[in-house]
C-alpha positions in Angstrom: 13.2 -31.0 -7.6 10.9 -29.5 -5.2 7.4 -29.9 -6.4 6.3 -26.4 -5.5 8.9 -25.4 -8.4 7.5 -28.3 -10.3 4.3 -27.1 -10.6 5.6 -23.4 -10.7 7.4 -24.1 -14.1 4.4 -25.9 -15.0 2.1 -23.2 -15.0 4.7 -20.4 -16.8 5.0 -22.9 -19.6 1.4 -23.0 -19.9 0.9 -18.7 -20.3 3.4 -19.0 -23.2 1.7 -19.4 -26.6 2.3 -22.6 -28.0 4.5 -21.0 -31.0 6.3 -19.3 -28.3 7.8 -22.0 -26.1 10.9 -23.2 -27.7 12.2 -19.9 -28.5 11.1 -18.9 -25.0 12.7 -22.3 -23.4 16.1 -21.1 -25.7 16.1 -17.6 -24.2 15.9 -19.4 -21.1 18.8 -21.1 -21.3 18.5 -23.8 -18.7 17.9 -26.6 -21.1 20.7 -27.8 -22.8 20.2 -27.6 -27.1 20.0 -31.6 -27.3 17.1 -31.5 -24.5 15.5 -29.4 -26.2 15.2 -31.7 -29.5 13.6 -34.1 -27.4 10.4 -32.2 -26.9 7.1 -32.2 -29.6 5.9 -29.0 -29.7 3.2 -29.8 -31.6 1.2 -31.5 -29.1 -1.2 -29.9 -26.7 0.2 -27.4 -23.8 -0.3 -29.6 -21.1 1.8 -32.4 -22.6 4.5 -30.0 -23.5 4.8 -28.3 -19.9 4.9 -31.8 -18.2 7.6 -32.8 -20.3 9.4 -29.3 -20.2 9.2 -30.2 -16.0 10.8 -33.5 -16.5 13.7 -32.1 -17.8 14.0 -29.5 -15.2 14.2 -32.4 -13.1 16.9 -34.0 -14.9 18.6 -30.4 -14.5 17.5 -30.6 -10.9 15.9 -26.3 -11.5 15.4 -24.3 -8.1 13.4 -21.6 -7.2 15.9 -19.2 -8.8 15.8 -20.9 -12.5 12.0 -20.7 -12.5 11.9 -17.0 -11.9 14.6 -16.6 -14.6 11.3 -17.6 -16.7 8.9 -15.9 -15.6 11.1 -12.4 -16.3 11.4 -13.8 -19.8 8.0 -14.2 -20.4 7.0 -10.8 -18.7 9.7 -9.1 -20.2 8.2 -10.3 -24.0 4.4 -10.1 -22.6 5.7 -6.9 -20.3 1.8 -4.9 -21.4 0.0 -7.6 -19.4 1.1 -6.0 -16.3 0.3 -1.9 -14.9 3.2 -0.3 -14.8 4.3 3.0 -12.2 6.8 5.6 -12.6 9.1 6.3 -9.2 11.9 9.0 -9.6 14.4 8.9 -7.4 16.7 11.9 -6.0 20.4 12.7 -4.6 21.1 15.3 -2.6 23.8 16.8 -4.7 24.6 16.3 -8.3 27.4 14.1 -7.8 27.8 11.0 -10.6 29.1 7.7 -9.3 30.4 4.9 -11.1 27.3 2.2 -10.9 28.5 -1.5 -10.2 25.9 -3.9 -11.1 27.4 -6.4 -8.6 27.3 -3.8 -6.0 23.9 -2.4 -6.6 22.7 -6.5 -6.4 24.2 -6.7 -2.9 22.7 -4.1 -1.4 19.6 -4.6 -2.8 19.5 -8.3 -1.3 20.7 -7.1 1.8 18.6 -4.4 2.5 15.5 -6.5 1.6 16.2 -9.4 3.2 17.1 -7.3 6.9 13.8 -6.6 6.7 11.9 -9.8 5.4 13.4 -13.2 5.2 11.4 -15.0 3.4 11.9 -13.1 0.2 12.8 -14.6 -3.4 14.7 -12.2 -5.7 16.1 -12.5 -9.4 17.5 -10.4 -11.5 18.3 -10.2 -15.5 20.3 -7.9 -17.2 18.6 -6.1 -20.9 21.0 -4.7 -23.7 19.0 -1.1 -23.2 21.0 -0.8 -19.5 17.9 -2.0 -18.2 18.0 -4.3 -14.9 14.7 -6.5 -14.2 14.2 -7.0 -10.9 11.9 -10.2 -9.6 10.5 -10.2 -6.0 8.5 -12.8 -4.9 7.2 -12.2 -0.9 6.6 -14.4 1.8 5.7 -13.6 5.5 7.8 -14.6 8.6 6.2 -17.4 9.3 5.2 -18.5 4.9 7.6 -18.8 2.2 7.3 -16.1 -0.7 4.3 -16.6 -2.8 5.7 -17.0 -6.3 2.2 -16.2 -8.0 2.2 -12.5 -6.8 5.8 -11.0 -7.3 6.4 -7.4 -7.8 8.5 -6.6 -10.9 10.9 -3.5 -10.9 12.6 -2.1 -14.2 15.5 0.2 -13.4 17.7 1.9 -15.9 21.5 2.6 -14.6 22.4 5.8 -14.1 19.1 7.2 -14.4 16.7 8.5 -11.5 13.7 6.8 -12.8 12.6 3.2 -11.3 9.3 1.3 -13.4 7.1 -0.8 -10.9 4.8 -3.6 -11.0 3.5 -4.3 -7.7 1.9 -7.4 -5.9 -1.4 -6.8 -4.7 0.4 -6.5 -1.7 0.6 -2.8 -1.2 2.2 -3.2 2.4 5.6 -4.4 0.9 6.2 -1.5 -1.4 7.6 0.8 1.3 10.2 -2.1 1.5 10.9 -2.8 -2.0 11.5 1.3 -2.5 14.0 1.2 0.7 16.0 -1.3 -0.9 16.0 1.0 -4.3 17.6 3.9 -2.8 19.9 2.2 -0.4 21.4 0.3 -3.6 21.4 2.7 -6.3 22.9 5.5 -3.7 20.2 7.9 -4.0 18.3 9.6 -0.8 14.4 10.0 -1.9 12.0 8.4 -4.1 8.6 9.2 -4.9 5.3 8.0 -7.3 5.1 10.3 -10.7 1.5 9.6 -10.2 2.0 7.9 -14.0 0.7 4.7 -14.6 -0.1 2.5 -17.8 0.3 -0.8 -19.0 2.6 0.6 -21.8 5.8 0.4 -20.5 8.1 1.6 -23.5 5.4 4.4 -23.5 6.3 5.4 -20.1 9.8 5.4 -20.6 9.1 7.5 -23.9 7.5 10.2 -21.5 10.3 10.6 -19.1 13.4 9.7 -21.1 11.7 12.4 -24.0 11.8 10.1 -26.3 8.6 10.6 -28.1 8.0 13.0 -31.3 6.8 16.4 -30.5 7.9 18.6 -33.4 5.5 21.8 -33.2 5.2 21.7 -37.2 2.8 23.7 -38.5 -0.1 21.9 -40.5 -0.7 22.3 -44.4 -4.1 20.9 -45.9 -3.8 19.8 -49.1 -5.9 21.8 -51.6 -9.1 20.3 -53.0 -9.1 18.3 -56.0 -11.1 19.5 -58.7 -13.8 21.7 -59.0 -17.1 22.1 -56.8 -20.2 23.6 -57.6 -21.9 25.6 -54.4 -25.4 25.9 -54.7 -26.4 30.0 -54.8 -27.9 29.8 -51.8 -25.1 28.5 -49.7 -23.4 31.3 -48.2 -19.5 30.8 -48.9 -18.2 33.1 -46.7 -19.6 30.2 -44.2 -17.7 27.5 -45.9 -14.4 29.7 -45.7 -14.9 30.6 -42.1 -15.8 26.9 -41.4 -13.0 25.3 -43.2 -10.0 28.1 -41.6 -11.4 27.0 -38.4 -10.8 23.3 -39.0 -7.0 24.7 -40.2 -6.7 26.3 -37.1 -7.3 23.6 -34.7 -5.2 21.2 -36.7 -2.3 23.6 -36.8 -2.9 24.2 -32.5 -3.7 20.5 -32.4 -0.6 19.3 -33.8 1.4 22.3 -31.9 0.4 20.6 -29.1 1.0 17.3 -29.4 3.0 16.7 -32.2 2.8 15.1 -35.3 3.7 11.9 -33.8 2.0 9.1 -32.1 1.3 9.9 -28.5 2.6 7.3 -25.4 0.2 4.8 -24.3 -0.6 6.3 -20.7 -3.6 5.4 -18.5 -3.5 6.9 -15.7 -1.7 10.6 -14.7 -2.9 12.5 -11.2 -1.9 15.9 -9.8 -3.3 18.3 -7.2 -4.2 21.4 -8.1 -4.2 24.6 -6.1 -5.5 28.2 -7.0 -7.0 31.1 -5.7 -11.0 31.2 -6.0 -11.8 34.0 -7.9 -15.0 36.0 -6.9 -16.8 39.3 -7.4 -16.0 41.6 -4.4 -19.1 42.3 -3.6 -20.2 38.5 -3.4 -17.7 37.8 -0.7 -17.7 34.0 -0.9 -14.6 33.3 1.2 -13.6 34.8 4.6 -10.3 33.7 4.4 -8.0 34.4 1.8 -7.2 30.7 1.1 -6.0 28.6 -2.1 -9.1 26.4 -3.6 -7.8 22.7 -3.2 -8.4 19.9 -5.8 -6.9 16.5 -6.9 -7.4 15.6 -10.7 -7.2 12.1 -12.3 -7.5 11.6 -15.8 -7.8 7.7 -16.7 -8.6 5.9 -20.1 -7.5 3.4 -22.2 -5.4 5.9 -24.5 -4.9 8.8 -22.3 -3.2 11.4 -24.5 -4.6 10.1 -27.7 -8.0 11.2 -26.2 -6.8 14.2 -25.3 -5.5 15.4 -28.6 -9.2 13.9 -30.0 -11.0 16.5 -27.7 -10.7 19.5 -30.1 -10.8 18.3 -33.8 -14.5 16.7 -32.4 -15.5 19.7 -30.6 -15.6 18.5 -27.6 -13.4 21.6 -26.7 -11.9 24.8 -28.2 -8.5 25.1 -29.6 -6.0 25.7 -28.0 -6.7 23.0 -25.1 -5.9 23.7 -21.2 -2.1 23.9 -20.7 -3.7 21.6 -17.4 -4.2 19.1 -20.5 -1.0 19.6 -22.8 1.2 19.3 -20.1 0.5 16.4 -18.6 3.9 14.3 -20.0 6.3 17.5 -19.6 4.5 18.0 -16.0 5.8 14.2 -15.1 9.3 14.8 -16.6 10.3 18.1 -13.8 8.4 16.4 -10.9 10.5 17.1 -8.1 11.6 20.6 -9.8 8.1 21.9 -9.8 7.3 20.2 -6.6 10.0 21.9 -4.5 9.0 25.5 -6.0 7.2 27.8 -2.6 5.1 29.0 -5.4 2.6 26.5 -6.7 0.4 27.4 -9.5 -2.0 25.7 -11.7 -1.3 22.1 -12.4 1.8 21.7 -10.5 2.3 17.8 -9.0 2.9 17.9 -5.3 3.3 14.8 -3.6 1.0 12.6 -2.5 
């Protein structure tokens, strides 16, 4: 066994948490059950991933069964890595039978015209989901197995998830390869990113609760005593105002938990709005902007804003419709109209 791989296998076994390995090592499949019993998992790490090598040696493991581990372990420990959302689009609305062996050649031979020194694995997921590996060399290095770019794609869907290498120059590539295999004619970045990948998926397969109930307080217990000076008309106003933006709160988000999303990005464009007199512009022209929004729990904070008064109820539709922006991308993109909020491309 080539002692790049060696070392390679080495260093996966040694990200897996100790507890982790066998079952890990079984998903794998590589070792055989009775080579398996050989090993003490008890012992420290190190031992355990120089002895998991030896057998990989016995096995003589390549390139190709080494990355078969590394999707294991990213597919279990998938919130590690930041995640993007492509959609992809036909021309027409025409539905094609998807063969996975089909989609595999293409993909490998679209890559590999273009780059040669190129290492990619794939595994098949019981949600339709295909896991896509791609580790890149150079033309004159071979492919650098500590950077890969990971791709999710789910048959028959337009959407692709990406993980890229901190080599930004090879995306172009790896999206090339996406359309030419899966038969579509476009892709482009949703401008959604997070290291939540089921919460992604949530957002653009509508999976996620979003019921519009309306909200009910439950009365006070017991009795309370207002002092005479306290105004109570005050404490009614107060306390309908709280009911109101719980009841628009919860209209707009839902009485769910929200996806985990990071990062969403849009440009905006409007027309500036003056007094006549003021004459600000001399052209008529639409007022330009592009608008992140990052944080750790993007919608969570969001639907936080109002109940802390941090901003009145109802919030911005620019705010609410951040997920149900990212679902019609191309849709609102391709509209001659744009208005408030609408995602054009990059």
């Amino acid at each position: 066994m080539d002692e790049i791989v060696a070392e390679y296998i080495r260093r996966t076994v040694l990200k897996i948490p100790r507890d982790e390995i066998k079952m890990m090592l079984q998903k794998w499949g590589f070792l055989s059950e009775a080579q398996l019993q050989t090993l003490n998992f008890h012992q420290i790490k190190d031992n355990i991933s120089q002895e998991v090598v030896q057998l990989c040696e016995e096995n003589s493991a390549d390139i190709k069964q080494a990355a078969v581990l590394d999707i294991i372990y990213n597919h279990i420990y998938q919130n590690k890595r930041m995640w993007s959302v492509y959609q992809m689009r036909k021309t027409g609305e025409e539905l094609e039978y998807f063969d996975l062996t089909d989609f595999k050649k293409k993909f490998k031979r679209r890559l590999r015209s273009a780059l040669k020194n190129v290492t990619i694995t794939f595994r098949e997921y019981e949600d339709n989901a295909i896991w896509i590996r791609v580790a890149w060399g150079t033309p004159y290095r071979q492919p650098n197995q500590y950077k890969p770019s990971y791709v999710v794609y789910h048959s028959q869907t337009p959407y692709v998830f990406i993980s890229a290498s901190v080599l930004k120059s090879n995306l172009p590539l790896l999206c090339q390869a996406l359309i030419v295999a899966s038969n579509y004619h476009d892709i482009r970045e949703m401008e959604l990113r997070s290291h939540s990948l089921n919460s992604l998926k949530d957002i653009v397969f509508k999976r996620y609760s979003q019921n519009f109930q309306t909200y009910c307080p439950k009365p006070l217990q017991g009795k309370t005593v207002e002092p005479e000076s306290v105004d109570l008309r005050i404490i009614n106003e107060n306390r309908n105002e709280k009911e109101r933006i719980q009841r628009l709160n919860q209209e707009a988000f839902g009485d769910g938990p929200q996806p985990i999303l990071q990062f969403a990005q849009y440009k905006l464009e409007t027309m500036f709005k003056s007094s006549p007199e003021l004459d600000v512009l001399d052209k008529k022209e639409p007022f330009r902007c592009l608008v992140k929004f990052s944080s750790p729990h993007l919608l969570e904070s969001l639907k936080s804003l109002a109940p802390a008064g941090m901003a009145d109820a109802p919030l911005s539709p620019l705010l609410t419709c951040i997920p149900h922006k990212a679902r019609n991308y191309f849709r609102i993109r391709e509209k001659k109209g744009l208005f408030p909020g609408s995602f054009v491309s990059p």
